[in-house]
C-alpha positions in Angstrom: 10.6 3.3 7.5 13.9 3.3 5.6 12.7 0.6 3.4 9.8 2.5 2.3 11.7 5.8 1.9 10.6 7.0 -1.9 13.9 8.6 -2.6 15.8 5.4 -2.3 13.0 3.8 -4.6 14.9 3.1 -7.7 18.0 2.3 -6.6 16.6 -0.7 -4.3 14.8 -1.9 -7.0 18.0 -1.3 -9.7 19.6 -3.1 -7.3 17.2 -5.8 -6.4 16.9 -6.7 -10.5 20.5 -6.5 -11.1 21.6 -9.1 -8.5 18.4 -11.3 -9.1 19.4 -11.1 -12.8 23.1 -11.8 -12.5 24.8 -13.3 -9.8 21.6 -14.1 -8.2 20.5 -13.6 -4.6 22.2 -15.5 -1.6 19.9 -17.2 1.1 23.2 -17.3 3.3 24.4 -13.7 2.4 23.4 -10.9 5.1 23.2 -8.3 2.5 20.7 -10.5 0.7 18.8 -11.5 3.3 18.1 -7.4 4.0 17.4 -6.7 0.3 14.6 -9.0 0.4 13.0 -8.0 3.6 13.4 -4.9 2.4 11.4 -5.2 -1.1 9.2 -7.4 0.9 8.6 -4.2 3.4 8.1 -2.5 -0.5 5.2 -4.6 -1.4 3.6 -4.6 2.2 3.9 -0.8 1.6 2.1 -0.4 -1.9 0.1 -3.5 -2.2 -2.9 -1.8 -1.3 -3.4 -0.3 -4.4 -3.9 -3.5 -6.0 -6.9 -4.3 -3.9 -10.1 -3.3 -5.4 -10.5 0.4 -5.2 -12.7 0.9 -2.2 -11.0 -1.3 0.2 -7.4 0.9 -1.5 -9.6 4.3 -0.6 -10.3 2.6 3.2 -6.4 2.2 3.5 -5.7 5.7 1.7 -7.8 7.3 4.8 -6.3 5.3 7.4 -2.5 6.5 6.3 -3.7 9.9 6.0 -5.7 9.4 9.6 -2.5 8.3 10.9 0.4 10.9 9.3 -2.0 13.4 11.0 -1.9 11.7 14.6 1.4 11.8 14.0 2.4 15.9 13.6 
């Protein structure tokens, strides 16, 4: 859930360009292992919206559906 969290939007990915840009990102490095599951998490979270747009409206009602179930 954290990893999807809209207020920490922009700094993950500030901080996911920086170290891909710069130092580059460590396959051995816990920190960097968790930054990219993390923006993976990201792009399992909003990649819907790519898909054409009645299959993103299908996936639209089934969040909504489900924050519902959830109050």
């Amino acid at each position: 859930v954290l990893a999807t969290d809209i207020t920490k939007h922009f700094k993950l990915i500030s901080e996911f360009k920086t170290k891909s840009a710069t130092a580059g990102l460590n396959s051995s490095k816990k920190e960097d292992i968790q930054l990219v599951l993390v923006m993976i998490m990201k792009l399992a979270d909003l990649g819907h919206t790519a898909k054409s747009c009645a299959l993103h409206i299908n996936w639209c009602n089934r969040i909504t559906q489900e924050f519902f179930h959830q109050v």
